[in-house]
C-alpha positions in Angstrom: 92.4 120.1 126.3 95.1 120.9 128.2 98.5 123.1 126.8 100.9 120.3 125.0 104.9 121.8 124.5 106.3 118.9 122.2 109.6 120.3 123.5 108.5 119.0 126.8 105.6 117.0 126.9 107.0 114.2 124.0 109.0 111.7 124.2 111.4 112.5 121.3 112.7 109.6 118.5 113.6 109.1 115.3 111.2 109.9 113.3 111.6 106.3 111.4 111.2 104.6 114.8 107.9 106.6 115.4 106.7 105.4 112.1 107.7 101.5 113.0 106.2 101.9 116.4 102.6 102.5 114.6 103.4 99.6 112.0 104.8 101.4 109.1 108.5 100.2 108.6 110.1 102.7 105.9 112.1 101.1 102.9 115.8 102.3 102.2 116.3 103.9 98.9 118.2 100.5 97.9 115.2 98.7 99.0 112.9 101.1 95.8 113.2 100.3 92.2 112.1 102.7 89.9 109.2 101.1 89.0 107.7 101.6 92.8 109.3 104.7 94.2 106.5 106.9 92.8 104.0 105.3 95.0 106.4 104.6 97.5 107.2 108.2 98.1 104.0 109.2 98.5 103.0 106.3 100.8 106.2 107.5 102.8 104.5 111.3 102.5 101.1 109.9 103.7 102.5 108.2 106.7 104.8 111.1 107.8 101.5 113.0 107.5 99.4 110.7 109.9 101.7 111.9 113.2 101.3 115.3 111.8 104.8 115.7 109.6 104.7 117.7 107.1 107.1 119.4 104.6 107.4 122.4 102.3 109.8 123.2 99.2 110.3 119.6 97.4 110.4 120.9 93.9 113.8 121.1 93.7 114.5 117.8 94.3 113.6 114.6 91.8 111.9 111.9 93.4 115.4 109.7 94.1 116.4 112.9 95.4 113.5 113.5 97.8 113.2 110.0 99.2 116.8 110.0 99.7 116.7 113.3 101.7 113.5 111.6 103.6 115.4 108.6 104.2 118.1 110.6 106.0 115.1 112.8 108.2 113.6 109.7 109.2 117.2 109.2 111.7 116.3 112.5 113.1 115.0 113.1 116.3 110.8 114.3 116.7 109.0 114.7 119.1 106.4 111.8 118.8 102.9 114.4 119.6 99.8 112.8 120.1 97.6 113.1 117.6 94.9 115.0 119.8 97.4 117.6 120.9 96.6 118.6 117.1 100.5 120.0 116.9 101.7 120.0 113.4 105.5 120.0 112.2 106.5 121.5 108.7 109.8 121.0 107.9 111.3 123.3 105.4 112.8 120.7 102.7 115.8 123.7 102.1 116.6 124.4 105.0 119.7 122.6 106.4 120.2 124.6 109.2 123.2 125.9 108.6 121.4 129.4 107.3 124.7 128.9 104.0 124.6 130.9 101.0 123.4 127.9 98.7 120.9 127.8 101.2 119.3 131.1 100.6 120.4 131.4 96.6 118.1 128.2 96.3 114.9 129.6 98.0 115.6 132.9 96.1 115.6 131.0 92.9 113.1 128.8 92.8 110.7 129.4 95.8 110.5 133.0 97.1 107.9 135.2 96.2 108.5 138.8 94.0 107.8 140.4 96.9 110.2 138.8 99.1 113.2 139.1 96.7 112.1 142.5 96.7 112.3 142.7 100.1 115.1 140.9 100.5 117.1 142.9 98.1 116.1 146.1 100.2 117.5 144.8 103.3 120.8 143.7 102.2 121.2 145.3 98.7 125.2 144.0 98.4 123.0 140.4 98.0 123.6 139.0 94.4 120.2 137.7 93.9 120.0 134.7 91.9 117.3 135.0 88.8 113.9 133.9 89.5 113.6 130.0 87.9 110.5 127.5 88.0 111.3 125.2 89.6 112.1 121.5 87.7 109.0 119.8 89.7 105.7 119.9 90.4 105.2 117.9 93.8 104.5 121.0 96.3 101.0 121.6 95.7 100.2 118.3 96.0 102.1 117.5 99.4 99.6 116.4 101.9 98.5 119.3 104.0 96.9 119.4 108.1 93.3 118.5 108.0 91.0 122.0 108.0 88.3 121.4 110.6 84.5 123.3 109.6 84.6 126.2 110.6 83.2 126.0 114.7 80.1 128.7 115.7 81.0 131.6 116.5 79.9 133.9 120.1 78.2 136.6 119.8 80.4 139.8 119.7 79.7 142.1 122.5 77.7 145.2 122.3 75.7 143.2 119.6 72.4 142.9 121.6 69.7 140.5 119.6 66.7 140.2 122.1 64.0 138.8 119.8 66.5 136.2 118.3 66.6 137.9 114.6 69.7 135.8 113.7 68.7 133.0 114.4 65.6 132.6 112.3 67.3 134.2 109.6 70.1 131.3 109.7 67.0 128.9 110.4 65.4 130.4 106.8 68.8 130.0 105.1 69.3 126.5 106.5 66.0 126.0 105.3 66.9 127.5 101.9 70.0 125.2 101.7 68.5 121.7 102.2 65.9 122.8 99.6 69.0 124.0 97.1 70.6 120.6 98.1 67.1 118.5 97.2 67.1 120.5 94.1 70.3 119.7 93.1 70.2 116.0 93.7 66.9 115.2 92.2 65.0 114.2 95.3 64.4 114.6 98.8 67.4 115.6 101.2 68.4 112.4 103.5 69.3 114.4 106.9 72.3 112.7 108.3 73.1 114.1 111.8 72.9 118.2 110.7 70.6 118.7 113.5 74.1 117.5 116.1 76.1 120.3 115.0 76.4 124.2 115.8 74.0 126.1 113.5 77.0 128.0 111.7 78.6 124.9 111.6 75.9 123.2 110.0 75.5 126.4 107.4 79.1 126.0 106.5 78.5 122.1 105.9 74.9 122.6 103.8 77.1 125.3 101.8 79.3 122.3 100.9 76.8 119.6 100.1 75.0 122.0 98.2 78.0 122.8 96.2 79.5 119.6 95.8 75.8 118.3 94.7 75.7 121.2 91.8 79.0 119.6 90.5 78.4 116.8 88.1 78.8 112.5 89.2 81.2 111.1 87.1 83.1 107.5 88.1 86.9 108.0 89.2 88.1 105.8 87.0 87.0 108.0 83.7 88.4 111.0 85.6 92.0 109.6 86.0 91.9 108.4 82.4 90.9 111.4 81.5 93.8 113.2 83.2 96.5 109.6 81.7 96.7 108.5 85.2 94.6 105.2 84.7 95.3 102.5 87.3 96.4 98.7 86.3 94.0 95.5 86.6 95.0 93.8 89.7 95.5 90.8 87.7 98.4 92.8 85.8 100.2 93.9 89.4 102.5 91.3 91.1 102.7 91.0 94.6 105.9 93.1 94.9 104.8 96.0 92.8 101.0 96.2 94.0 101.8 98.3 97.0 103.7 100.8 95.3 100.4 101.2 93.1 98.6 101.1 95.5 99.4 104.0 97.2 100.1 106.0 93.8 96.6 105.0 93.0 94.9 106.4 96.5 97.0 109.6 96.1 95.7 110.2 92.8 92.2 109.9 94.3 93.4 112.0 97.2 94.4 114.7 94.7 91.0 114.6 93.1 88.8 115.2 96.0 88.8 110.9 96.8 89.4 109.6 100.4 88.7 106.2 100.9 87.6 105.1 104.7 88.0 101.6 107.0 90.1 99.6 105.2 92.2 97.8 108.1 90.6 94.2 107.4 91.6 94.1 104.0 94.8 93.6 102.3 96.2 95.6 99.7 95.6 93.3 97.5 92.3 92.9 98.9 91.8 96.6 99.0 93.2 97.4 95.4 90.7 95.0 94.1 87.8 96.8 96.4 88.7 99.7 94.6 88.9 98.7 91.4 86.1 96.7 91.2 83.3 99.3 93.2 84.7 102.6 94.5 86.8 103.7 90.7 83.4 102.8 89.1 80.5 104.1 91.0 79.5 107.4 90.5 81.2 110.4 93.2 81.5 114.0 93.2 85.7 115.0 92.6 85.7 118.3 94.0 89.9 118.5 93.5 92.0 119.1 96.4 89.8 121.5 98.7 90.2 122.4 102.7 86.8 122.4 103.2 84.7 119.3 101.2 86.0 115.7 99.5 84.3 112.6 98.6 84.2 110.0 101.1 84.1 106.2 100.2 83.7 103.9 102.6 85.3 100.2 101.8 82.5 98.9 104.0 79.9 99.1 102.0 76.2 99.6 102.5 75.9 98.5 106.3 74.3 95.9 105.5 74.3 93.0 108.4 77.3 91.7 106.9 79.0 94.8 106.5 77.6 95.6 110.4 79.5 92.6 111.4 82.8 93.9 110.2 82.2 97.0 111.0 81.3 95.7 114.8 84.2 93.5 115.1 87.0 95.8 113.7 86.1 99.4 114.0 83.2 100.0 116.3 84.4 102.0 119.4 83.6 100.1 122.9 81.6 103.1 124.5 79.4 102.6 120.7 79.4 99.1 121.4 78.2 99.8 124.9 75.6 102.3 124.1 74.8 99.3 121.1 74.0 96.2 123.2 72.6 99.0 125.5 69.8 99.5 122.9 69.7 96.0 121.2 70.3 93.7 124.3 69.0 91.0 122.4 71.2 91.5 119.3 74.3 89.2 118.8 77.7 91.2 118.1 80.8 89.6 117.1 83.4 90.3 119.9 85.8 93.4 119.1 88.9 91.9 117.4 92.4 94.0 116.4 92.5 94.8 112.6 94.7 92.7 110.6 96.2 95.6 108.7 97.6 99.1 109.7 96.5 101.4 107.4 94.2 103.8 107.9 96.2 105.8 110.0 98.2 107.3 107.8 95.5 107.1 104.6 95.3 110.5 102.6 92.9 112.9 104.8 90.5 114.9 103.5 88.3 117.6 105.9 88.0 116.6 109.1 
């Protein structure tokens, strides 16, 4: 991949016109009523989040405060990256650039560290530093964060001479060790996806993680959120107007519990609330919480059955897949590749990539 400078290499725009140019339009603050602008701020994080925008020190700030300060960012210019240039923005919520005295009294208060005031107060003792306050909200820890790529196999170092291949078969026995831990676990035979495609550390690291997420108990989303008072409505009881809203609160409840739901560009929200509700909040999954480095994946699809295969051929199927496809099957009818209805995935809550 070659070097991308987003100071350069992008074409800059407002960072609300980037978001309309991929089919999210933002709503004004006027535009939210209380009842929505939970689930609308989040679906406003989410999208900011799917070109790589992300932000830090929000807990200062109510939720009319916060969409109101993102209303007024989104006329700002940004560079519009490409998402394969894998060049992330964090914008410092506090930080109005003009380096004021509120400025810095506010991240000494509420979001500074001990050992920062400390060192702070050693640089410029004359400082009156503010006491240290918790802040009002709790929003930061659940701000969507960059995907965290499995960790990629590593060289060997130099110097580190292993002629007869040691290493190897001692990964190979631990690998081994793994998918019997995993079996174990689950109460049967391992089904081996594609582990064999992937660097051997690499596939370690991701056996590490199915073993661990297989130890953890199934339970059905929906009795984890009620568990926690954050059960979703019937669809039936949602109007059209506010079913968006809870939509997206919904999905970044999920998100917050280890839940990421895939391919969902043919359906509605409607269509997809009622998906969820209906199968994916009460089938069985593994909630690890928020984690960099394992979620739950549910796919809207379904089981790939030949139905499901036909959507999954007309909306989402790559054309090099479709190629290699008809290349293999030649006598195997596929429906022709068609542009989703929807925009959505995009800018869905991301778990590990």
């Amino acid at each position: 991949m070659l070097f991308f400078d987003p100071i350069d290499d992008a074409e800059w725009m407002p960072s609300r016109a980037i978001l309309i140019k991929y089919g999210f339009i933002p709503l004004r603050p006027a535009e939210v009523g209380d009842a929505h602008l939970c689930g609308r701020l989040w679906e406003l994080n989410y999208a900011l989040a799917g070109r790589r925008i992300f932000f830090n020190f929000t807990d200062h700030l109510d939720d009319h405060a916060l969409y109101a300060w993102l209303d007024t960012f989104l006329d700002e210019p940004c560079a519009d990256c490409p998402l394969e240039a894998e060049t992330n923005y964090r914008v410092d919520v506090t930080d109005d650039g003009s380096g004021s005295d509120e400025t810095i009294q506010l991240q000494m208060r509420f979001f500074s560290t001990e050992k920062e005031r400390a060192h702070l107060q050693r640089s410029f003792p004359d400082c009156q530093m503010p006491p240290r306050q918790k802040a009002p909200h709790d929003r930061d820890r659940f701000l969507p964060e960059p995907p965290s790529p499995l960790p990629a196999s590593e060289p060997p170092k130099e110097g580190e001479d292993d002629p007869l291949g040691l290493a190897d078969v001692d990964r190979d026995i631990r690998i081994e060790n793994l998918k019997d831990e995993i079996a174990e676990a689950a109460g049967g035979a391992m089904h081996e996806a594609r582990c064999g495609d992937l660097p051997p550390a690499t596939e370690e690291a991701f056996l590490e993680q199915v073993r661990d997420l297989e130890r953890d108990s199934w339970q059905r989303p929906i009795d984890a959120l009620s568990a926690q008072g954050a059960t979703p409505l019937p669809p039936d009881e949602l109007t059209d107007e506010t079913l968006t809203a809870k939509l997206w609160e919904l999905l970044h409840n999920l998100a917050c519990r280890g839940f990421y739901v895939l391919h969902t560009d043919h359906l509605s929200d409607r269509a997809l609330y009622e998906t969820l509700w209906q199968r994916g909040l009460r089938e069985e999954a593994i909630l690890p919480g928020r984690s960099r480095t394992g979620g739950f994946f549910y796919d809207t699809i379904g089981s790939y059955g030949p139905e499901d295969m036909e959507i999954f051929h007309r909306y989402y199927e790559t054309a090099e897949n479709r190629a290699r496809h008809l290349a293999e099957y030649p006598n195997e009818q596929i429906p022709p590749r068609e542009t989703p209805p929807f925009s959505r995935d995009w800018r869905l809550p991301k778990g590990p990539s």
